[in-house]
C-alpha positions as CSV (number, residue, x, y, z in Angstrom):
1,X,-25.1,-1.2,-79.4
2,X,-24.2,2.6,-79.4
3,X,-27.1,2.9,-76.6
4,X,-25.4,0.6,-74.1
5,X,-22.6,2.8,-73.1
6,X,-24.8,6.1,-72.7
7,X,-26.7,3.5,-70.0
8,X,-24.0,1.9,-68.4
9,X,-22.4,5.4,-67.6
10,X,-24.7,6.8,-65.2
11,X,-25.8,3.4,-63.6
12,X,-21.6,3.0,-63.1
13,X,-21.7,6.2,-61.7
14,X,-24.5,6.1,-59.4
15,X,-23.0,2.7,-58.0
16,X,-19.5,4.6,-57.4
17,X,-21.8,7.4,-55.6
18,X,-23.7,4.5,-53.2
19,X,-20.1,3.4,-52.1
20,X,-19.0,6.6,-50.8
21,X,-22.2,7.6,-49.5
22,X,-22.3,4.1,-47.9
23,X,-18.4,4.5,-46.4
24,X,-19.5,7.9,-45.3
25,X,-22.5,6.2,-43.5
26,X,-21.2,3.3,-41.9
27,X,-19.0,3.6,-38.3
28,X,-17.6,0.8,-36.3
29,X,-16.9,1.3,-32.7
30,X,-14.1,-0.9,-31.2
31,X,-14.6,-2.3,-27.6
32,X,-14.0,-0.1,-24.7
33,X,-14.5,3.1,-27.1
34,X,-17.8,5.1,-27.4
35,X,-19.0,7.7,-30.2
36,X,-20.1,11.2,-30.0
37,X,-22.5,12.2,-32.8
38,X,-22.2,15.6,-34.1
39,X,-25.4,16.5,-36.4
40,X,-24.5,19.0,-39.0
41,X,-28.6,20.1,-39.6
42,X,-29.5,19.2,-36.2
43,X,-28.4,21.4,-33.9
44,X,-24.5,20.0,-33.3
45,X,-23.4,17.8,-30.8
46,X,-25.7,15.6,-29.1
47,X,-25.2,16.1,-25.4
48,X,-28.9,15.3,-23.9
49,X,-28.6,11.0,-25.5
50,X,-26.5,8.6,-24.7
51,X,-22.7,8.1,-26.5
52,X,-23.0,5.4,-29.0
53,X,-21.8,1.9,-27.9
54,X,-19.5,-1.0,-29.4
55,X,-20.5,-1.9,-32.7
56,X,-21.5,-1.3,-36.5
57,X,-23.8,1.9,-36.5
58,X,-25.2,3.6,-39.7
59,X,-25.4,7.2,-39.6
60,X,-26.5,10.3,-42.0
61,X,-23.1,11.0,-44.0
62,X,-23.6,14.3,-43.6
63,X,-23.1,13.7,-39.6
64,X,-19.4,13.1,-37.8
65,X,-19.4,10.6,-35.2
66,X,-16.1,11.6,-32.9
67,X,-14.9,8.0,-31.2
68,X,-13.4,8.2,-27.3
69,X,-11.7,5.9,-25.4
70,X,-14.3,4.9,-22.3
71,X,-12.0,2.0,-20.7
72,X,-9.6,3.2,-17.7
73,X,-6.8,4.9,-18.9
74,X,-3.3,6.3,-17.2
75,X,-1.5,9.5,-18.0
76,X,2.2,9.9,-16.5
77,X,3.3,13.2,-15.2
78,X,7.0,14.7,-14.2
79,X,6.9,18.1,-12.7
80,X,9.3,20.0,-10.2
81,X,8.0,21.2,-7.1
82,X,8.9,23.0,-4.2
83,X,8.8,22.1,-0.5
84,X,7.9,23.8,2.7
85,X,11.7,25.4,3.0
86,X,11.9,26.1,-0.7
87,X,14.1,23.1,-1.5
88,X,13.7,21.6,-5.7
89,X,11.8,18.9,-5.5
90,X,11.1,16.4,-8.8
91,X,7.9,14.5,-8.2
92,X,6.9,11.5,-10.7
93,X,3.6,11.0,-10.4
94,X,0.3,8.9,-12.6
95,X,-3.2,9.3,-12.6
96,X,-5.6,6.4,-13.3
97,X,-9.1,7.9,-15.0
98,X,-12.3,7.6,-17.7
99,X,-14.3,10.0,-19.2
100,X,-18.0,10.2,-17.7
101,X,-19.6,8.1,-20.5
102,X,-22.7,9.6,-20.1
103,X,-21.5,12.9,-20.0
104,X,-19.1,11.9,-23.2
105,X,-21.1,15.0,-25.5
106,X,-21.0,17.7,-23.1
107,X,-17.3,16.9,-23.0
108,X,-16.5,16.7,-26.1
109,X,-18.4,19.8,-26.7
110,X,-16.9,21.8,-24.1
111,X,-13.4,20.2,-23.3
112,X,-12.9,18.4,-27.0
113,X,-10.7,15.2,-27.5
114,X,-7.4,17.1,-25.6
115,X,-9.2,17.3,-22.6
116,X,-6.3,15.2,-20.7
117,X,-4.2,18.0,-21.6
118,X,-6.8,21.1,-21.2
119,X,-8.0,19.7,-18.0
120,X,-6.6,16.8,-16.1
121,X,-2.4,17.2,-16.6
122,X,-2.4,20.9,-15.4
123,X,-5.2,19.9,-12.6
124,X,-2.8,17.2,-11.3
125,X,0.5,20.3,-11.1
126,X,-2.1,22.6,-9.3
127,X,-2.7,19.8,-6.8
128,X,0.6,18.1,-6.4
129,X,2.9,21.8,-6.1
130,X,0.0,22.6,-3.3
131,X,0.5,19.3,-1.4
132,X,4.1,19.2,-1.5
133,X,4.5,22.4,-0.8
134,X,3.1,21.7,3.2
135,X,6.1,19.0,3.8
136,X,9.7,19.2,4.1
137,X,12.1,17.1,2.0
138,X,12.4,14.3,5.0
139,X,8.8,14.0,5.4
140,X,8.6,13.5,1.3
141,X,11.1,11.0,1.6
142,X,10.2,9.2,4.5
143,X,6.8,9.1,6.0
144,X,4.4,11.1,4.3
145,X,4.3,9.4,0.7
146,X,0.8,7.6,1.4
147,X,-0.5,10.5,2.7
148,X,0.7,12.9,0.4
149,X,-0.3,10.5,-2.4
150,X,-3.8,10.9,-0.7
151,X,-3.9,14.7,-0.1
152,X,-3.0,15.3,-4.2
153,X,-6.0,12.4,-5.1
154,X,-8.3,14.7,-2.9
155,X,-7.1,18.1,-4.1
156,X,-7.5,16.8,-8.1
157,X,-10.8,15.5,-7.7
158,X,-12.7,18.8,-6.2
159,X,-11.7,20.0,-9.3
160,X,-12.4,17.7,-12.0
161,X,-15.6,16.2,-10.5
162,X,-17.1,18.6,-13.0
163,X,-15.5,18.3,-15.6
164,X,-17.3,15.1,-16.9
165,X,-14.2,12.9,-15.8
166,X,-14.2,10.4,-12.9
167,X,-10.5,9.8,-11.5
168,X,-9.7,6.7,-10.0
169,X,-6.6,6.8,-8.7
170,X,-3.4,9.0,-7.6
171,X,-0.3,7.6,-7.4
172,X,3.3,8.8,-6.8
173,X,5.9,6.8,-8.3
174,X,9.0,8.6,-7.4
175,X,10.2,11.5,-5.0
176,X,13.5,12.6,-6.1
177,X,15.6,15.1,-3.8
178,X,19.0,17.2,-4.1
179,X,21.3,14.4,-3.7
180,X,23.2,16.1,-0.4
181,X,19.6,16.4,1.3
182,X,18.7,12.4,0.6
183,X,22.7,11.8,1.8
184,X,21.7,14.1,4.9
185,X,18.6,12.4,5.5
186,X,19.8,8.8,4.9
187,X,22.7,9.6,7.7
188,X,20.1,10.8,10.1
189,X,18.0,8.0,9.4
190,X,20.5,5.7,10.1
191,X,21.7,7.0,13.2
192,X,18.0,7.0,14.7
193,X,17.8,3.4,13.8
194,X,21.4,2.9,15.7
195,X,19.9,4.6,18.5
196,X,17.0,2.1,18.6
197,X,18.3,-0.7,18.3
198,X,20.9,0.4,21.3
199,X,17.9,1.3,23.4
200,X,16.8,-2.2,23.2
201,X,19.7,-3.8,24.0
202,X,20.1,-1.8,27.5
203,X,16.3,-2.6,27.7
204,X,16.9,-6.7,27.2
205,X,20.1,-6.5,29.4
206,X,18.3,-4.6,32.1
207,X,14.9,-7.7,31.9
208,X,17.8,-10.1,32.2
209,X,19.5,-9.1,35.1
210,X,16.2,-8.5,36.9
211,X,15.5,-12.4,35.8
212,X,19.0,-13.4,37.3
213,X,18.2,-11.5,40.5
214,X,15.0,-12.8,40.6
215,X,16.0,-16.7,40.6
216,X,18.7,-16.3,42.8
217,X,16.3,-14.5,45.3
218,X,14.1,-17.4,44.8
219,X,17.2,-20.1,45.8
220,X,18.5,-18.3,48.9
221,X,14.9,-18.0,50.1
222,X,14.5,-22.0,49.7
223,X,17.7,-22.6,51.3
224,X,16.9,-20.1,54.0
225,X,13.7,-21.6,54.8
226,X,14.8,-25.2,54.4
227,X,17.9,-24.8,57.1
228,X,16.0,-23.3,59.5
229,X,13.3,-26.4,59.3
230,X,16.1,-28.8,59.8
231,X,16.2,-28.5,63.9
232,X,18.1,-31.4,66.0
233,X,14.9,-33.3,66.8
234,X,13.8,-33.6,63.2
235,X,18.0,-35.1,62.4
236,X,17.3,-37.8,65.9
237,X,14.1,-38.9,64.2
238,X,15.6,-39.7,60.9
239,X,18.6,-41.4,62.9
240,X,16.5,-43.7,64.9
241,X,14.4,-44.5,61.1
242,X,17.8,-45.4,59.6
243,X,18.2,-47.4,62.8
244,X,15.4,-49.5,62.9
245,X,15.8,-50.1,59.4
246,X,19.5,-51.5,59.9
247,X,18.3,-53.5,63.1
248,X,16.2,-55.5,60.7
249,X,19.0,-56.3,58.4
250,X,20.1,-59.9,58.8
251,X,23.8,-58.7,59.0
252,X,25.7,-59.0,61.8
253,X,26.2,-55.2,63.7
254,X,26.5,-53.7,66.9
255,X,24.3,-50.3,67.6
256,X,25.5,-47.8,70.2
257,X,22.7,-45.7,71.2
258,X,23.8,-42.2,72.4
259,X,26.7,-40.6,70.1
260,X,28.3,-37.4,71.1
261,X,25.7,-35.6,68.5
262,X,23.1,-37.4,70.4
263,X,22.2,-39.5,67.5
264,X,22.8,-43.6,67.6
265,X,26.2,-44.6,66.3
266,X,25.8,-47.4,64.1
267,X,29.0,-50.0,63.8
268,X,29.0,-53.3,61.8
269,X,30.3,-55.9,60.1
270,X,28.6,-58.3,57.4
């Protein structure tokens, strides 16, 4: 009896030490995340095999395995700029990217987990103060948003197409100018548009009168051309048709050939 606890002891003990050697052994990677495995006797991180994938993995516990989001991510940004005449400009704007998963060590190991910070945020300033800085507040606000949206995409990527991330997407959310430049830009907007839309109304006024000319062209040259086919022979022959066609009515009439038109004068009486 005095034996069993001197026994018990060190089996409890060994038991407690399997646990946490076990806990420390054992990693579970969620979807969409991936694992960097940092050997502590074998040479650091490993950079030349691929990150480990979704799932229950049992690892040395004398290793650290560092887990990164892999799925596409978004990081918002608000910076003030300037534009081609020097004006404040405030510029909201998101980028839509992954880390390279095959390249997830030499990341890590170079960059580390605040490489969105390091790396991509002040990448996305260099680009965006550089881009706006070509256009003037009306072309921000106006027409150029697509393609300043484009020129910032291109500008970002040249530089962090090695730095083991892939970047999907740029895209500006909100230009805001001083509020008397958008009030003077607004104005001349508006007035353009005015402008237009009185350009088009002299333009369909002007196609309609041309129309109205055009018909009534059309009728004096049918009436012109129909007058001069009605000569005096053409109005005898249609009076001696009318005649022959009333000399065959069974009324009673009397027909006088000769009037002082020259056409038969017809009198009657039923």
């Amino acid at each position: 009896m005095d034996k069993l606890p001197k026994i018990a002891l060190p089996v409890i003990f060994a038991f407690i030490v399997v646990i946490i050697l076990f806990s420390k052994s054992t990693v579970t990677i969620d979807s969409g995340q991936a694992g960097v495995l940092y050997k502590t006797f074998g040479g650091g991180v490993v950079t030349d095999e691929a990150p480990m994938g979704e799932g229950f993995h049992l690892v040395a516990p004398w290793n650290r395995v560092t887990i990164y989001e892999v799925r596409q991510q978004e990081v918002l940004e608000q910076m003030n700029v300037l534009s081609s005449n020097g004006l404040d400009i405030k510029l909201e704007a998101s980028a839509w990217f992954e880390p390279i998963r095959n390249d997830l060590g030499k990341l890590h190991q170079e960059k580390g987990q605040d490489y969105i910070q390091r790396v991509l945020l002040p990448t996305i300033r260099s680009a965006a103060r550089s881009v706006v800085g070509r256009y003037t507040p009306e072309q921000l606000y106006s027409s150029k948003r697509d393609a300043i949206q484009q020129e910032i995409f291109d500008e970002t990527q040249k530089i962090v197409s090695g730095q083991y991330i892939q970047l999907n997407e740029i895209l500006v959310r909100d230009v805001t100018l001083p509020p008397t430049i958008k009030d003077a830009i607004e104005r001349k907007l508006k007035q353009e548009q005015e402008s237009l839309e009185y350009e088009f109304r002299l333009v369909t006024a002007k196609k309609e009168a041309e129309k109205v000319t055009i018909e009534a062209q059309g009728k004096a040259d049918a009436n012109k051309i129909l007058s001069a086919s009605l000569n005096d022979q053409i109005l005898k022959d249609k009076g001696i048709d009318a005649t022959l066609k009333l000399s065959e009515s069974p009324n009673t009439k009397v027909v006088i050939v000769g009037g002082s038109d020259g056409l038969p004068l017809i009198l009657g009486n039923n």
